[in-house]
BAKOL-707235 format. One record per residue (C-alpha): residue in three letters; x, y, z. Coordinates in steps of 0.02 Angstrom, whole numbers, plus 32768, in hexadecimal, padded with zeros to 4 digits. Example, Ala and Ser with C-alpha at 12.3 -4.5 7.8 and 13.67 -1.06 7.14 Angstrom:
! BAKOL-707235
ALA82677F1F8186 SER82AC7FCB8165 
***
This chain:
! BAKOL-707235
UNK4D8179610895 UNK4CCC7900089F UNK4C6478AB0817 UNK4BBD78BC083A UNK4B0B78A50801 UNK4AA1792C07E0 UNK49CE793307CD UNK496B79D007D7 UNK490479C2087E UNK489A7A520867 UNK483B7A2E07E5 UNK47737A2A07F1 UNK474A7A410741 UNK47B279C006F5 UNK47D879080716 UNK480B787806C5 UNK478277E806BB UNK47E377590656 UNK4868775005D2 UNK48BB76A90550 UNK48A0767904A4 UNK4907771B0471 UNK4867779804C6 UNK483A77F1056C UNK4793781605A1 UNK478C78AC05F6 UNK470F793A0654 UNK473579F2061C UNK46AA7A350690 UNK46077A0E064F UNK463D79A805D7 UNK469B790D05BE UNK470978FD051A UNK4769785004D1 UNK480C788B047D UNK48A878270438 UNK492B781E04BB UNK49C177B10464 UNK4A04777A04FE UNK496F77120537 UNK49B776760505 UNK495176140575 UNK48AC75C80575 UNK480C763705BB UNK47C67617065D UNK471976550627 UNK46B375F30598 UNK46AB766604F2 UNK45F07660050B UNK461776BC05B0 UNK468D773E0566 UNK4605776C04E1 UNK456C7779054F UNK45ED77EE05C0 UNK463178680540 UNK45DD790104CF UNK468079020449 UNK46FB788B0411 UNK478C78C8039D UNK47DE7842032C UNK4885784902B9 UNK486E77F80221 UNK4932779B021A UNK496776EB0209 UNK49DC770F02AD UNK496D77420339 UNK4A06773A03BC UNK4A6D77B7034F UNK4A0778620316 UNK4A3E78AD027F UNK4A5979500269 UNK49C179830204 UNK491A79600252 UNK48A77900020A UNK47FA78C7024B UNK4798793302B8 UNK4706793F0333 UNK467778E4033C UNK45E9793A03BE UNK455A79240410 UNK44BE79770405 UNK44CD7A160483 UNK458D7A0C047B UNK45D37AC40479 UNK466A7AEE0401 UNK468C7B54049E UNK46897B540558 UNK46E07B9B0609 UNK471D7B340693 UNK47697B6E0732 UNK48037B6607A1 UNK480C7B810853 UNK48B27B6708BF UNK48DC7BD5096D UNK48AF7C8B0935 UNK48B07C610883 UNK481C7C5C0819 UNK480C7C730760 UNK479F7C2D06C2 UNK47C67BF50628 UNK47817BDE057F UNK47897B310533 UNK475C7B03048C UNK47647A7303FE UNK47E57AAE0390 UNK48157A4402E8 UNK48B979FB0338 UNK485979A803C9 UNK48997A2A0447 UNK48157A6A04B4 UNK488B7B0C04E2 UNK48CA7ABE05A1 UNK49407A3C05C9 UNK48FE7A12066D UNK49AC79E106C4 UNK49F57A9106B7 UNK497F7AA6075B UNK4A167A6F07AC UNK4A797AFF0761 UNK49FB7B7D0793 UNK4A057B4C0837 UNK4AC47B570841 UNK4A8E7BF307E3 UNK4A217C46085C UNK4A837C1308E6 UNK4B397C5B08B6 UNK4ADE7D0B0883 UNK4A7B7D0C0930 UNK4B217CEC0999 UNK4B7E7D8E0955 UNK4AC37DF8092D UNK4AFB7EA3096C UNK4B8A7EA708FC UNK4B807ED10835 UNK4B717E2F07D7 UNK4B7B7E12072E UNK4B627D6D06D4 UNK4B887D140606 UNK4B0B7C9F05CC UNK4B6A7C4E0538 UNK4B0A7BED04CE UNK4A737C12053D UNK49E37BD004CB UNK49367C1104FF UNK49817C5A0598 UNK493B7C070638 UNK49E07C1F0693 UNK49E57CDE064C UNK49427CF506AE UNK49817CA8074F UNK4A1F7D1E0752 UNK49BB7DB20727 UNK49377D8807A8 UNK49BA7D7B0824 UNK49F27E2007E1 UNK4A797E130781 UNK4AB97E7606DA UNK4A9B7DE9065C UNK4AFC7DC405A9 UNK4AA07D46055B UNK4AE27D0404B2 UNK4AB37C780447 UNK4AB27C7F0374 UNK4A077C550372 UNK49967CE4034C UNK48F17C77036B UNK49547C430422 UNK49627D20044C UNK48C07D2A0414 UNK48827C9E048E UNK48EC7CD20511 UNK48BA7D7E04FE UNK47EC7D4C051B UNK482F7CDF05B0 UNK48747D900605 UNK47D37DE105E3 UNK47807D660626 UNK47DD7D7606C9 UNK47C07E2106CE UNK48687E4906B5 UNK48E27EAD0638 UNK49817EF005FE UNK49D57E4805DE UNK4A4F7E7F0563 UNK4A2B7E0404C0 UNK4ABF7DCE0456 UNK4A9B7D78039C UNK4B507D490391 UNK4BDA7CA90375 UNK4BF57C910440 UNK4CBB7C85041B UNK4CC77D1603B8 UNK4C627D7A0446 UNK4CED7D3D04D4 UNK4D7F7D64046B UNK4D3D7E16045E UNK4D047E230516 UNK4DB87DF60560 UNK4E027E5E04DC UNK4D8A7EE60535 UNK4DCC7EB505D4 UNK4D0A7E960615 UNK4CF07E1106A8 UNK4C527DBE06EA UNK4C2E7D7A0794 UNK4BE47CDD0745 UNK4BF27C8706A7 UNK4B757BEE0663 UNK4BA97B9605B6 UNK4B3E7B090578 UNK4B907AE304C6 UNK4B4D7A670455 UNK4BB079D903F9 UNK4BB87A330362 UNK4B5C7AD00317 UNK4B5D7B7802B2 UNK4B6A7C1A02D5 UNK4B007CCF02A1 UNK4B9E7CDB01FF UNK4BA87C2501DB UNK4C2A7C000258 UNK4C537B4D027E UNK4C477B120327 UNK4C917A7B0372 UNK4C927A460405 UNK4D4279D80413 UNK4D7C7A5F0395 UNK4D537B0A03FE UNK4D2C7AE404B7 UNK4DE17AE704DD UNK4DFA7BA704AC UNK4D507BD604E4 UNK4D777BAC0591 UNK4E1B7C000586 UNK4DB57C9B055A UNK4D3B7C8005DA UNK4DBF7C62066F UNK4E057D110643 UNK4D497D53064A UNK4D1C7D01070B UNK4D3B7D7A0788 UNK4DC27D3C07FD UNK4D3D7D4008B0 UNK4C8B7D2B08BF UNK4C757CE30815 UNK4C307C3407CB UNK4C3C7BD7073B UNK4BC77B5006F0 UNK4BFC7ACF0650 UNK4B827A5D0608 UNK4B8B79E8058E UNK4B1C79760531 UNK4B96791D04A6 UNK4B66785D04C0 UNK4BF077F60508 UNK4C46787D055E UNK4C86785E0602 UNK4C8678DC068C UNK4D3B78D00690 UNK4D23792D0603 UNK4CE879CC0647 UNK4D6079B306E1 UNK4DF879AE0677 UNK4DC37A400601 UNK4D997ABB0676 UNK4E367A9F06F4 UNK4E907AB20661 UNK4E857B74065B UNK4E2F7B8D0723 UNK4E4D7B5207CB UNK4DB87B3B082A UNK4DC47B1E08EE UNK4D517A9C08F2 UNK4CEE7A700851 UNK4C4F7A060830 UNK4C4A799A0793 UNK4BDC79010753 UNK4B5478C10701 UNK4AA0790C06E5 UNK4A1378990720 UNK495E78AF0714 UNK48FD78370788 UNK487277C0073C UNK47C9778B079A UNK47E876CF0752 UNK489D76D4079F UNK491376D506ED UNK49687787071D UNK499A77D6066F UNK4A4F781C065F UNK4A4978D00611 UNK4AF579160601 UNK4B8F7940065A UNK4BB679DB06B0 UNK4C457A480713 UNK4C377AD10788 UNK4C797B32080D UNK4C807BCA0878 UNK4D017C3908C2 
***
């Protein structure tokens, strides 16, 4: 059992330039972008004059409580001239190398969350080690499908299933874009989907969940996270392939601590020798910005 800290090393097309006053500043590629990051309690490093003359966008919540977000959005972008609604960035690590659309969508999301590198590392890596056997791998949750792309680049059969019709849509013009296909798309509640597949009797060689806080699904189905994750993990544990498998759990609910994930997941599996922690990504001016827990293992 080790806690550890995580940052994604391979990253050329994103870093971290400052972060405080509830914002980061941050380069997507070409451009640099100021977004509201509630856990940046702390003063900036950089002057404000500094952060302005660096980015092309800024997006701003309009709410009293800029530590807290709501759960309706309100605010929105604010560009420069020559600012695309739309872009690509790359991502290189060993063998690996994809591209991925980013854009400015109304919730501040740009369609990344530039930690998860770390998970398609762990990704890569655990589908290269068994590569001449069949592999097939569950992306619950799996938003515009980065880590869907890295599985099926690696060559794995890919289930990737998130409510969001918008999210297939985006993860579906990230595949293209790879030059891939035949990811198998799922518009579906990611609970009811595992209670059907064990009833099936289907297993994968690798399974990645990254569920929110709170959410709905394709039917109006209510998701919570200290509600559900408990039986969706009991699901999933039934799903994982008993050798030459991983799994990956992230979560972003604030104040969790990695415990959390620890405890959850060797509730229902026994992992040899798992990995859990915290989600870091570095900062030129030093103040490192905590992104999330996760837990993962292979076997």
């Amino acid at each position: 059992m080790k806690l550890t800290l995580r940052f994604p090393e391979s990253w050329k097309d994103y870093e971290l330039i400052d972060s405080g006053g509830g914002e980061k500043l941050e380069r997507f590629g070409a451009y640099t972008l100021i977004r509201p990051e509630p856990q940046a309690i702390w003063r900036k490093t950089l002057s404000e004059k500094e952060w302005q003359s660096r980015s092309q966008a800024r997006f701003v919540r309009e709410q009293k409580d800029r530590y807290r977000f709501a759960d309706d959005v309100k605010g929105g972008w604010t560009r420069e001239r020559g600012m695309p609604e739309s872009w690509e960035i790359a991502y290189q690590y060993k063998d690996l190398n994809i591209r991925l659309r980013l854009a400015l969508t109304s919730f501040g999301h740009v369609g990344i969350f530039p930690e998860q590198g770390s998970n398609w590392n762990f990704i890569f890596d655990s589908l290269q080690a068994h590569r001449n056997q069949p592999q097939r791998v569950l992306n619950l949750f799996a938003y515009t499908g980065a880590a869907s792309v890295v599985a099926r680049r690696c060559g794995a059969d890919v289930v990737h299933v998130d409510a969001s019709k918008p999210g297939i849509t985006w993860a579906n013009e990230n595949m293209n874009r790879n030059g891939l296909k035949d990811i198998r798309w799922v518009h579906e509640d990611a609970l009811k989907f595992v209670r059907r597949e064990v009833r099936r009797g289907n297993k994968y060689q690798g399974i990645i969940m990254d569920p929110p806080p709170y959410g709905r699904g394709p039917d109006g189905e209510k998701w919570t996270l200290q509600e559900k994750l408990d039986e969706l993990l009991e699901h999933a544990s039934r799903l994982l392939a008993e050798q030459g498998s991983f799994f990956i759990l992230s979560l972003y609910a604030a104040g969790l601590s990695p415990l959390v994930g620890y405890n959850a997941v060797t509730s229902h599996m026994t992992p040899k020798d798992p990995e859990f922690g915290e989600f870091y990504l570095k900062s030129q001016t030093g103040k490192h910005l905590p992104m999330g827990t996760f837990m993962r293992f292979r076997r």
